[in-house]
Every structure is written in structure tokens, then in C-alpha cells.
N, C-alpha and C positions, 0 to 999 in steps of 0.2 A: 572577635568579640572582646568589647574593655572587660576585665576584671580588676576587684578589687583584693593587693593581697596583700599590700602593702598603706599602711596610715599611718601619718604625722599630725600627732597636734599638740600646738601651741599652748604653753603655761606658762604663767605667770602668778605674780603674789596676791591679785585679785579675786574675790569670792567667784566671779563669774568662769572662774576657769573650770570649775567643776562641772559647769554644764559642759563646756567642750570635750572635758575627759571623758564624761558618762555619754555624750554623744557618738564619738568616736569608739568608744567598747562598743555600741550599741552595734555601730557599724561593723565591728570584727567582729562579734559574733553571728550577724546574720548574713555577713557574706565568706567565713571562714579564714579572714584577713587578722594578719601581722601588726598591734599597732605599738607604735612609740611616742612617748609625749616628750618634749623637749623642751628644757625653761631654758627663755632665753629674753635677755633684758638688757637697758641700758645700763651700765653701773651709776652709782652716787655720784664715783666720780669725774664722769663725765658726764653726767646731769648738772651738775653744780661746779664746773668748772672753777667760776670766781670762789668759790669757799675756800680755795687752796690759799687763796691772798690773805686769809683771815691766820692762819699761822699754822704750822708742822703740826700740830693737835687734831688738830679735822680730822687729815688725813685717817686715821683712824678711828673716827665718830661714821666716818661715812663708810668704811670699811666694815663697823658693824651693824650699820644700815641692809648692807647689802647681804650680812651673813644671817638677817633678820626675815628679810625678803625670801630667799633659797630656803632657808627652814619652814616658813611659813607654807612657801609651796608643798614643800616635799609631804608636808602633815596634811595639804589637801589633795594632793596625789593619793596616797595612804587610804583617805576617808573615802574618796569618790568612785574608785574603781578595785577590781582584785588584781593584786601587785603581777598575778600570774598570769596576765592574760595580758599585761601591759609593760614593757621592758619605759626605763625612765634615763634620759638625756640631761647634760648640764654642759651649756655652754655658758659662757658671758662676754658684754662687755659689745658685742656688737649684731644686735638678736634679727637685723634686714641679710645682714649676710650669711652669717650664720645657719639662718632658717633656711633660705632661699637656695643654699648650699646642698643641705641635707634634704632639701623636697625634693632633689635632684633622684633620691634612692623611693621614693614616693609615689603609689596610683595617687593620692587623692590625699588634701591637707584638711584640717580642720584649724581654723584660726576664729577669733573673735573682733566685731566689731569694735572701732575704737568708743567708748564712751564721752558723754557730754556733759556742760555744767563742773558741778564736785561730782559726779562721780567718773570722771572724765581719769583712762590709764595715764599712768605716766611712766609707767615700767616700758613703752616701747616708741617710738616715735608717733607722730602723726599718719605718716604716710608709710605705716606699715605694710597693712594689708594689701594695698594695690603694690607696692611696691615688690612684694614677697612676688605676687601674683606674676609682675610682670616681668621682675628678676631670673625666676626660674622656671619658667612658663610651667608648671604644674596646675593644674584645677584645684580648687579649693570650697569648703564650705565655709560660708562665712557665716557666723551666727552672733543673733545682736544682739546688742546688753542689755537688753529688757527681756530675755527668754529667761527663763525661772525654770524649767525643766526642759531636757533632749526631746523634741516631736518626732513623731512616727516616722514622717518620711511619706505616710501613704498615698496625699492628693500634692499632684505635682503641676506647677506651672510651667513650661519652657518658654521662654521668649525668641522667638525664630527671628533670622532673619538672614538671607543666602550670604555668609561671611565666615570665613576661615575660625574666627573667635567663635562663633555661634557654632558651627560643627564640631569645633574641640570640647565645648562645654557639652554638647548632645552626647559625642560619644563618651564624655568623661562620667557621664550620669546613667547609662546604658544599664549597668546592673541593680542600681535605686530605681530607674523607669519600669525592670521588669519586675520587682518587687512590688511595686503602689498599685492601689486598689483604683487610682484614676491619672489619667494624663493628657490636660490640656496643653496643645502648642497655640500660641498667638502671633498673628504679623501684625505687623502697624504700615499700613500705609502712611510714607511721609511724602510722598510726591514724586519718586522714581517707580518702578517697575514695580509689581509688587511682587512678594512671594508666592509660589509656588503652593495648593497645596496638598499636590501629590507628592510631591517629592521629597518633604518630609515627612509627610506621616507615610509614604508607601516604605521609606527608610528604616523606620522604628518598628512599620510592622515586620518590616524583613530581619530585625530581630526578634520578634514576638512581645514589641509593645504594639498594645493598640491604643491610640489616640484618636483624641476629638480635635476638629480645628476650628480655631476663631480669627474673623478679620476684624481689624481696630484701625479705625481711622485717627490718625495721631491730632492731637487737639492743639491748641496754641501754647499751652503750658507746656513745663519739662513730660518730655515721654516716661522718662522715668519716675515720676510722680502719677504717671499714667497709671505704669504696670501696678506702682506696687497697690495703687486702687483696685488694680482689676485681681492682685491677688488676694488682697482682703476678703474681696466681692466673691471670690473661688473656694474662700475660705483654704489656700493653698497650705499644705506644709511644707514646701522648699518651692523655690523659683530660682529657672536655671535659665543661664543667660552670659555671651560674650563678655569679657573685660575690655573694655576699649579706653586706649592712649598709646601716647609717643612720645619719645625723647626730645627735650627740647632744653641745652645748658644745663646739661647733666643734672636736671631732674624730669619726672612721668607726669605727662600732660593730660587728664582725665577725659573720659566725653563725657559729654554733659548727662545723658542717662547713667551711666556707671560710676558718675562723681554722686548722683544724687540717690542711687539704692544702696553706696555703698554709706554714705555718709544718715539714710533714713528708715534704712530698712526694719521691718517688722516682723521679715521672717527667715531662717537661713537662706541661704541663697548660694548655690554652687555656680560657681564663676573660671571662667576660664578664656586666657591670652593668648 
């Protein structure tokens, strides 16, 4: 049986990190879990490389850039959670590795979607989050910048489909599936075999989840424009679902569903490589 006893999540100097913190307590106290928040960011200066060209003075403009940032955090550490129930991380300077590193001591991560427009991060790369994902193969919940408070957790979507990513993500959600008051799995037929579906839901109930199952014919659009329809439609509070890519010249090649929940989603989403 997965437990959860151990959580990681990501902070940064952005207001939205607080949802993550108060998410993540949310989580250690209803499963009896360990958690640690870790800020970790790219510094000024190697954000701003060329500033260095501009003269020996920078160098410490951007140094108090950065000592602006980590204070900022730590006063919304402070606000959002009780210090005692939360031990607090500082790394810097290189937050994919870093992170990716320390999920390694980790059941279950909580990270945030990257943001769009102005209010778009820039404390951490673009391809953070899949990155983290698929660096340290840990599960993670992703939760998007448009969430304004921690959700329950209680109506859960899983997105099935017979694949090593999809069973890592089932079992890594095992103790939130026993907790929710509902649990739909979905297959998509895309034109191979379809899934199975006994064999998942006879799975989840041999943990003592009981599921409902849905079959979905995949439509001409992104599938993952599908789901996250169909989670809306479920009114879901999380949707759990494989991470899928590959190495390709030393950067991670998205699929096309997991490029497009991760880059649109509307609700967290526990993901796993």
C-alpha cells in the first residue's frame, strides 16, 4: 500500500506559493506526513547574465535582488502555514536540479504551474515542472496559477490507460483515492486496444477504492484538451494522469496530452513518469 509520509513543495517569491504550502499541510495532516517546502530559484544572476557587461556595480544590485526574493518567501512561509508542522529548505541558484534532487527523499511533490502573460514566474525556468517530473521520477501535484485556495481533494478524475506512467501515477494517488468521496477512472479509445475495465477498477478496489468507469472516444482534437473538459464536466478536484516524454539532445520531449494539461490546466493534477 503507497503511503504518504514524506512531502516536498516548491516555493518561490510569488504570491501563489502559498497555495502550494497550505496545500501540502493540508496533505500532512490528513495523511499524518512529514512536509518540507524548499525555495528554490534561478538567481539574478544568472537570469541576467548580460547585466554583468553593464559594470562591477550590478553585481550587487542583483545580489540584492535575490536577498529580496528569499526574504519575501520566507515572510510567506511564516504567513501561510504553522512553522511546526513544516521544516523550511533553501537552496539556490539551480532550482531543476536541486528540486529534482531532494524529491528523491519524497512520497509525493507539490509544485506549481508555470504562469502566463505578466503574471508569468520567472523565479524558475520554463520547463520546470516536467522537468522536476521527469528528472526524478517522483509524482507530483501540480496546481495551476489560477487556484486561489487548496481544494479538497475529494472528487477525483484518473485518466487510465494500460502504461507504466499511468500505474505509477494510480499508485502514487492511492491514499487521496481512499480519502475522496468519488472516483472516476476514464479510457480513451485512440484506435489501439482498449483498456480494460476490470482491471483497473478491480485494482483500486483491492485497495478499497471504489470506482466508476468511463469510456471516451478520443475526438480529433488534443486528448488532453479532452480530459481536462471532461474534468470540468466532473466537476473534478484533482486529475491523475501519466507524464509522458523522452529524451531528445539533452532536452524532455512532451506528448502531446501532458504538454497540453500541463501547459492549461484548471485543476491540480497529480502526474507521474
Amino acid at each position: 500500500m503507497s503511503t504518504l509520509k514524506a512531502l516536498l513543495v516548491h516555493v518561490d517569491a510569488s504570491p501563489r506559493a502559498a497555495v502550494r504550502l497550505q496545500l501540502a499541510e493540508q496533505l500532512a495532516l490528513a495523511h499524518g506526513a512529514q512536509a518540507t517546502a524548499i525555495y528554490a530559484v534561478t538567481s539574478a544572476l544568472l537570469r541576467y547574465p548580460m547585466a554583468m557587461a553593464a559594470g562591477a556595480d550590478v553585481a550587487p544590485m542583483l545580489a540584492e535582488v535575490d536577498a529580496q526574493r528569499l526574504e519575501a518567501a520566507r515572510q510567506l512561509f511564516a504567513a501561510s502555514v504553522d512553522r511546526q508542522r513544516m521544516s523550511w529548505l533553501e537552496v539556490t541558484g539551480r532550482p531543476i536540479v536541486d528540486v529534482a534532487q531532494q524529491a528523491l527523499y519524497a512520497d509525493l511533490l507539490v509544485l506549481g504551474q508555470r504562469g502566463t502573460d505578466e503574471l508569468r514566474d520567472v523565479d524558475v525556468p520554463a520547463d520546470f515542472v516536467s522537468s522536476v517530473l521527469i528528472d526524478s521520477g517522483r509524482p507530483a501535484i501540480v496546481v495551476p496559477h489560477i487556484t486561489a485556495v487548496p481544494p479538497k481533494l475529494e472528487r477525483v478524475l484518473v485518466a487510465w490507460k494500460p502504461t507504466r506512467e499511468a500505474a505509477r501515477a494510480v499508485s502514487a494517488a492511492l491514499p487521496i483515492l481512499l480519502q475522496a468521496r468519488e472516483v472516476t477512472v476514464v479510457a480513451f479509445d485512440e484506435g489501439e486496444a482498449p483498456a480494460a475495465e476490470s482491471g483497473i477498477v478491480g485494482y483500486l478496489r483491492q485497495h478499497g477504492v471504489q470506482a466508476r468507469f468511463k469510456r471516451e472516444v478520443a475526438s480529433e482534437i488534443d486528448v488532453g484538451d479532452q480530459l481536462l473538459s471532461l474534468a470540468a464536466d466532473e466537476q473534478a478536484d484533482l486529475l491523475v494522469m501519466g507524464c509522458y516524454g523522452h529524451g531528445r539532445a539533452r532536452e524532455w520531449v512532451l506528448g502531446g496530452a501532458t504538454r497540453t494539461v500541463i501547459g492549461s490546466m484548471t485543476v491540480p493534477v497529480l502526474m507521474s513518469h
